[in-house]
C-alpha positions as CSV (number, residue, x, y, z in Angstrom):
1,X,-16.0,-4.4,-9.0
2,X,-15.2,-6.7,-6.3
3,X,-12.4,-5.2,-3.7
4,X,-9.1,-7.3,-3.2
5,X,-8.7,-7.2,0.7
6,X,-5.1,-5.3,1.6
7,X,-4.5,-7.7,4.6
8,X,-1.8,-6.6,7.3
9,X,-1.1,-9.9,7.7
10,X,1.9,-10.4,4.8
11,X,3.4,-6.8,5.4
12,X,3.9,-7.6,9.1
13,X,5.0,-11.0,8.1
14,X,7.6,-9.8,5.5
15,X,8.9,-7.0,8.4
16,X,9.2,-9.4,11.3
17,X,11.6,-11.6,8.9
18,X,13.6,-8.6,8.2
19,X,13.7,-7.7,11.3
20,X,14.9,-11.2,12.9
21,X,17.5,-11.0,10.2
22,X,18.6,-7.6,11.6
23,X,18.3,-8.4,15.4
24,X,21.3,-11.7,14.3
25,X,23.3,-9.1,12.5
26,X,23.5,-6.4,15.2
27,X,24.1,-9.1,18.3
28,X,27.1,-10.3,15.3
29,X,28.5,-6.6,16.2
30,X,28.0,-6.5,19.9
31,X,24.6,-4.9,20.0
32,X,21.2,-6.5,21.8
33,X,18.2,-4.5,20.5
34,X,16.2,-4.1,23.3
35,X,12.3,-2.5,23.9
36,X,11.1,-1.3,27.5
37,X,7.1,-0.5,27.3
38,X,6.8,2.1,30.6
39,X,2.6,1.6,31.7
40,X,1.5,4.3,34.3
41,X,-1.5,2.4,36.0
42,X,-3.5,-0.4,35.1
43,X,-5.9,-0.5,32.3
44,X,-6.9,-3.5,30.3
45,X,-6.7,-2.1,27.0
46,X,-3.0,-1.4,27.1
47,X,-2.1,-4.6,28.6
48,X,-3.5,-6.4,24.9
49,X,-0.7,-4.2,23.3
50,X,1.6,-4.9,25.7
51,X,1.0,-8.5,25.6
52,X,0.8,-7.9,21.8
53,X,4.5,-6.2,21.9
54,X,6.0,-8.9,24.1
55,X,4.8,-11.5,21.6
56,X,6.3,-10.1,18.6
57,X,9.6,-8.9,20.0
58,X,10.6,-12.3,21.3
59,X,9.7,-13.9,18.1
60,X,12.1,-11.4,16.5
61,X,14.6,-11.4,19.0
62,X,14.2,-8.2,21.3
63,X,14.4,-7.9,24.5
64,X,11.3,-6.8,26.2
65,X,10.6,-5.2,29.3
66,X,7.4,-3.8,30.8
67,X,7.9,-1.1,33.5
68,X,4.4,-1.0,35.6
69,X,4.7,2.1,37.3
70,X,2.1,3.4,40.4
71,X,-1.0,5.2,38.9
72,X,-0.4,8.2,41.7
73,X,2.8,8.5,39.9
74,X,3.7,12.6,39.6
75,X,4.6,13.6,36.2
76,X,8.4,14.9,37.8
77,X,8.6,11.4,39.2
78,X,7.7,10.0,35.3
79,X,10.2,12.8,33.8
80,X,13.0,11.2,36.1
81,X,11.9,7.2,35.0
82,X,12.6,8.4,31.2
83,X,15.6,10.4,31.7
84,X,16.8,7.0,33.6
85,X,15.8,5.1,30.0
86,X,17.5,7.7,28.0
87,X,20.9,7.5,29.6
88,X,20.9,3.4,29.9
89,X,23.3,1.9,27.1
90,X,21.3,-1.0,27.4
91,X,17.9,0.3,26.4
92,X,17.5,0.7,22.4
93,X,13.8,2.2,22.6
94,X,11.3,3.5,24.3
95,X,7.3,3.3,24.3
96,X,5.1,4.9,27.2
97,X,1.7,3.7,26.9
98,X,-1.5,5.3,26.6
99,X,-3.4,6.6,28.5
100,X,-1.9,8.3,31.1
101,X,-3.0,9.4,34.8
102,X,-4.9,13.1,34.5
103,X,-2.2,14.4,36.1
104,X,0.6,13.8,33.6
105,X,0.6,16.0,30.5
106,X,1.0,13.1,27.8
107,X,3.2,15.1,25.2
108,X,5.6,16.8,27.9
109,X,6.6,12.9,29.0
110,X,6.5,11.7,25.6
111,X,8.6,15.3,24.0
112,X,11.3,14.2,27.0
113,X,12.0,10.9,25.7
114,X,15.3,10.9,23.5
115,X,15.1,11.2,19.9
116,X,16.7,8.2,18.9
117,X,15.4,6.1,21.4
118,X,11.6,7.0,20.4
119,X,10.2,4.1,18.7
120,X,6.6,5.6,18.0
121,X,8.2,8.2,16.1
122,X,6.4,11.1,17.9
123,X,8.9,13.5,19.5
124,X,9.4,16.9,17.8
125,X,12.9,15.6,16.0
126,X,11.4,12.7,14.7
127,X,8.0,14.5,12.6
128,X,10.5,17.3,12.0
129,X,12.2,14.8,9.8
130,X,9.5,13.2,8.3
131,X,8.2,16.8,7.3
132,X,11.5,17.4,5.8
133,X,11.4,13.8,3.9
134,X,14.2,12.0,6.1
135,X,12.6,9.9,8.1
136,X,14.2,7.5,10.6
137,X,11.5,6.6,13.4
138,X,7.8,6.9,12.2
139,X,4.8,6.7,14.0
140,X,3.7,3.1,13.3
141,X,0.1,3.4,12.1
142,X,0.8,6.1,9.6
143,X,3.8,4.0,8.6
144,X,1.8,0.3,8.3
145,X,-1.2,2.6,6.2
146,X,1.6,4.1,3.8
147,X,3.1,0.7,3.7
148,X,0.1,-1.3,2.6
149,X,-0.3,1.3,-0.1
150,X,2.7,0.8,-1.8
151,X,2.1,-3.0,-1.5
152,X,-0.5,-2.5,-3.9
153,X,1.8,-2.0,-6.4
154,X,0.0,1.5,-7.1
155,X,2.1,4.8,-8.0
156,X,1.4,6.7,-5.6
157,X,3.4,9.4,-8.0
158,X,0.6,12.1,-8.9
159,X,-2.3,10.2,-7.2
160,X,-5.2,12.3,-5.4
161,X,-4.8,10.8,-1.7
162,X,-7.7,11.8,0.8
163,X,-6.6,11.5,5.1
164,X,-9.7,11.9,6.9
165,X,-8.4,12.7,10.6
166,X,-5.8,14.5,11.3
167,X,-4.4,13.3,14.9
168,X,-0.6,13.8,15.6
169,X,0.3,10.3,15.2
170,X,-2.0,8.6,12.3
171,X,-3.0,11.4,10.4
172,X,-0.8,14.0,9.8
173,X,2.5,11.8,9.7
174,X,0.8,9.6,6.8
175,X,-0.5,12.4,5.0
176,X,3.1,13.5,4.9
177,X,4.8,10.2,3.5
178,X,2.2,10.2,1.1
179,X,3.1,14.1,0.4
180,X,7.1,12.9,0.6
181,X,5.8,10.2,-2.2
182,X,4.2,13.0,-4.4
183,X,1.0,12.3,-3.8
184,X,-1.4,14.9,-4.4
185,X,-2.9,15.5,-0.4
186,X,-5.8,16.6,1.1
187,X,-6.8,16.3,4.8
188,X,-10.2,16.2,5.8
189,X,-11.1,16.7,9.9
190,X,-13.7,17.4,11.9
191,X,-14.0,21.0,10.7
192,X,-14.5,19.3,7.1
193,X,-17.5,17.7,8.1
194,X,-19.2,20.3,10.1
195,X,-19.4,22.1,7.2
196,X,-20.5,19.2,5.3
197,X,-17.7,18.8,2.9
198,X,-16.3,15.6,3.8
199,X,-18.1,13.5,1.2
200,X,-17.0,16.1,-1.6
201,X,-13.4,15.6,-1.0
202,X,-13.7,11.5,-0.1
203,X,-15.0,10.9,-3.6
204,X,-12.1,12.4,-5.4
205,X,-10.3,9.9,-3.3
206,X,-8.1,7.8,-5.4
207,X,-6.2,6.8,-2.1
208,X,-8.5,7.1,1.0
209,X,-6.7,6.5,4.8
210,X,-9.2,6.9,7.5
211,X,-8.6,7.2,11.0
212,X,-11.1,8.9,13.3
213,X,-12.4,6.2,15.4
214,X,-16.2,6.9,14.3
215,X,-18.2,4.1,13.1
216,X,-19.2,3.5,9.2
217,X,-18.6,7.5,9.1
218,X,-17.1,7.0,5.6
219,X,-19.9,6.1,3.5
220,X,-19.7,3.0,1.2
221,X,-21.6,4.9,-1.8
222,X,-18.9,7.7,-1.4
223,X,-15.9,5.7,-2.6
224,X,-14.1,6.4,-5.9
225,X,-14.1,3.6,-8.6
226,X,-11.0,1.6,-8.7
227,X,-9.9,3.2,-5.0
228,X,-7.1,2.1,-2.3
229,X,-9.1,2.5,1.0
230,X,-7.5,1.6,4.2
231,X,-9.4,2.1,7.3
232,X,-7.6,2.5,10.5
233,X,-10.6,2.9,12.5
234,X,-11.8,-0.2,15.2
235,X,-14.9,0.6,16.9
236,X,-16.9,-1.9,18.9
237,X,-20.6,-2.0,18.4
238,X,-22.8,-2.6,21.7
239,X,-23.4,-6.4,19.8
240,X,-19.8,-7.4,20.3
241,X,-18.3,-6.9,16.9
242,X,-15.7,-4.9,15.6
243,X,-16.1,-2.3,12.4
244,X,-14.3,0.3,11.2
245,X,-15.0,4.1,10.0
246,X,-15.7,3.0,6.7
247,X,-18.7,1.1,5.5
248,X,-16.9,-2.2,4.2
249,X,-19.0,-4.1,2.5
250,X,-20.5,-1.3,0.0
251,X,-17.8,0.4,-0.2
252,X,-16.0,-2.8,-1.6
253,X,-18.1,-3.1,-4.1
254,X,-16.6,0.3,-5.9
255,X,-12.8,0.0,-4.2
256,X,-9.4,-1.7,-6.1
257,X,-8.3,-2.6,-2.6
258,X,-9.5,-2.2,0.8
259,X,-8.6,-3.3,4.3
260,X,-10.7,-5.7,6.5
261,X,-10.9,-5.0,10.2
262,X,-9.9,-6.4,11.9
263,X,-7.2,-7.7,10.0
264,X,-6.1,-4.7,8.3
265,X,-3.6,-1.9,8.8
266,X,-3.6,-2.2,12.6
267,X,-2.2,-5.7,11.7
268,X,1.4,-4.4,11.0
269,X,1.5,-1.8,13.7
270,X,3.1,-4.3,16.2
271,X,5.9,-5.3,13.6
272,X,6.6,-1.7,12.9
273,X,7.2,-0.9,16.5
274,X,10.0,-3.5,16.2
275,X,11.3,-2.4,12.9
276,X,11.7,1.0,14.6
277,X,13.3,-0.8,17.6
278,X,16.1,-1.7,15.1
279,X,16.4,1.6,13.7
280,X,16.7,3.0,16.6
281,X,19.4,0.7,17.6
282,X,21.4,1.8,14.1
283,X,20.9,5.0,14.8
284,X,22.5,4.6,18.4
285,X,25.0,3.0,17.0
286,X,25.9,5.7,14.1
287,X,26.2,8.6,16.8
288,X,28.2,6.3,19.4
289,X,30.7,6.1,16.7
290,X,30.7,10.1,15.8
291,X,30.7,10.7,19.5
292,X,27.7,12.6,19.7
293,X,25.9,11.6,23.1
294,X,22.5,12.9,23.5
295,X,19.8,11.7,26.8
């Protein structure tokens, strides 16, 4: 069996037309979605998404900002920039980007930001209601994997559906839209494989979402017959290139689908941020007309 390749290409395609669709409707009622990326420091890295970000929301139609803020920042200086963001009208979402100086607590910065303003999807409101199968903002990896799943045309109704990692925002948020989804979930973690289990459960895999961030960890010999694999993983080698956690080109041989990387789930991330941008700026708009003001 030769894999199909589940490119991110078409999903994020297909959501950045929605999404410029959207963007006319909303500025049609008043309302200009806009984005502001706050970056602590300077590191390379980040600045690709940010430049990333910026390219995608002006193609859509957002407004973008990025906020470049001093690296000896303190975190009650960084508390006070978001409560500023929270309470502007003219702000639809928010996205700090990673990392952070050591002397900022990530989640305390990112826990402050408000609810419907967090466009990663990674405050405690937010995975409360993905937990509770109501999502409205979802972390955007987890989302683009879940996504390119169901563009398979698969049911994922019944399905055995492996998630090896289990980080805040990749791991557990997907394994729970594919538990919201009925799929039948295991995660396997770092503990998994210390007690050398991880192969055991990957072959069962009938779905397999991987995102750990160690190369080829996921064997290609190890994949199920007839399996969805999307890797989330991009590792650079020391020769220049780019692979992911799973071994791609064996385990093609034995998957339905499988994602390339580059080129695969990461792909759609981007898009997603901007899809959330939108439903963030619905969701501002529902609670400005109950009167419920929150920030």
């Amino acid at each position: 069996m030769a894999a199909q390749l589940l490119l991110g290409k078409p999903l994020a395609e297909k959501i950045k037309a929605e999404v410029s669709q959207e963007v006319v409707d909303l500025k049609a009622k008043g309302v200009s979605p806009s984005l502001v990326a706050v970056q602590v420091g300077q590191n390379d890295a980040s600045r690709v998404y940010t430049n990333a970000q910026r390219k995608v929301a002006e193609a859509t139609g957002i407004k973008y900002e990025l906020q470049e803020l001093s690296a000896d920042l303190t975190q009650d200086q960084l508390l006070e920039h978001i409560a500023g963001l929270n309470n502007d009208p003219n702000v639809t979402g928010i996205i700090l980007q990673m990392p952070l100086p050591p002397q900022i607590d990530p989640k305390v910065v990112q826990w402050s930001i408000a609810y419907e303003k967090d466009v990663e999807g990674i405050t405690p409101t937010n995975m409360g209601l993905v937990t509770f199968g109501k999502p409205r903002l979802v972390p955007c990896t987890a989302l683009g994997a879940f996504e390119l799943a169901k563009s398979t045309g698969v049911d994922i109704y019944g399905k055995e559906v492996v998630v090896v990692g289990h980080s805040d925002i990749v791991g557990k948020p997907a394994a729970l839209l594919f538990l919201n989804a009925f799929g039948t979930v295991t995660i396997s973690h770092i503990a998994t494989g210390q007690r050398g289990l991880s192969e055991y459960h990957v072959r069962r895999a009938e779905i397999l979402v991987v995102a750990v961030g160690v190369p080829h960890l996921i064997k290609g010999d190890w994949i199920k017959e007839g399996a969805i694999v999307i890797d989330i993983g991009i590792n650079a080698t020391k020769d220049g290139k780019i692979i992911g956690d799973v071994e791609t080109e064996v385990a093609a041989e034995k998957a339905a689908w499988i994602t390339p990387v580059p080129g695969g789930a990461g792909t759609a991330t981007t898009a997603i941020l901007m899809k959330n941008t939108i439903e963030a700026a619905k969701w501002q708009l529902e609670k400005k007309g109950s009167g419920i003001i929150t920030g």
